[in-house]
PLY file of the C-alpha trace (Angstrom):
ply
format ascii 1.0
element vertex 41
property float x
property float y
property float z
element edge 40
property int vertex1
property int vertex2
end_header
0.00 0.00 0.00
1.23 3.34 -0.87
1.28 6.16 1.88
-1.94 7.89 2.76
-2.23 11.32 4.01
-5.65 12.20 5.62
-6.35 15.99 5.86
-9.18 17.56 8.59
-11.67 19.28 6.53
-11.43 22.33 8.90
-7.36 22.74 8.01
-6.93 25.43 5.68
-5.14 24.80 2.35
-2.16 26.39 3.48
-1.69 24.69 6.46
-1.81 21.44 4.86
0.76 22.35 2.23
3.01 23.75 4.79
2.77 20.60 6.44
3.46 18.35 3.27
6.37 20.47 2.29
7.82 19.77 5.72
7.28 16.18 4.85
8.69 16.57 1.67
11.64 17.68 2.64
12.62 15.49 5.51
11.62 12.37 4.52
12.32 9.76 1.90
9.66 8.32 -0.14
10.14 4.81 0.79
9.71 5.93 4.31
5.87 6.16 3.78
5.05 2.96 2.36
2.32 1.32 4.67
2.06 4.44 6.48
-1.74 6.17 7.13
-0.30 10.25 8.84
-2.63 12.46 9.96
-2.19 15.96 9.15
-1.90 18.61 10.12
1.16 16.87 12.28
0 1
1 2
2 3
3 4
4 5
5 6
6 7
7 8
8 9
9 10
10 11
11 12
12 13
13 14
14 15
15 16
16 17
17 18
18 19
19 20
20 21
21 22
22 23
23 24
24 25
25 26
26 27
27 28
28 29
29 30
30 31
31 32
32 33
33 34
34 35
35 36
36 37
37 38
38 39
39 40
């Protein structure tokens, strides 16, 4: 199973970028495999 981000409908759209860029950049892809995250973090 690939990774799976779920978003709260009340987070605004910049928040949850913000958060995914953070993500992004201090993670590896491989690291998410299997993995169901929450955001915002």
């Amino acid at each position: 199973m690939a990774g799976l981000f779920v978003v709260n409908e009340c987070t605004s759209v910049r928040q949850v970028i913000d958060e995914l860029l953070v993500v992004i950049n201090c993670s590896e892809q491989a690291e998410w495999q299997g993995i169901v995250l929450y955001l915002p973090l």
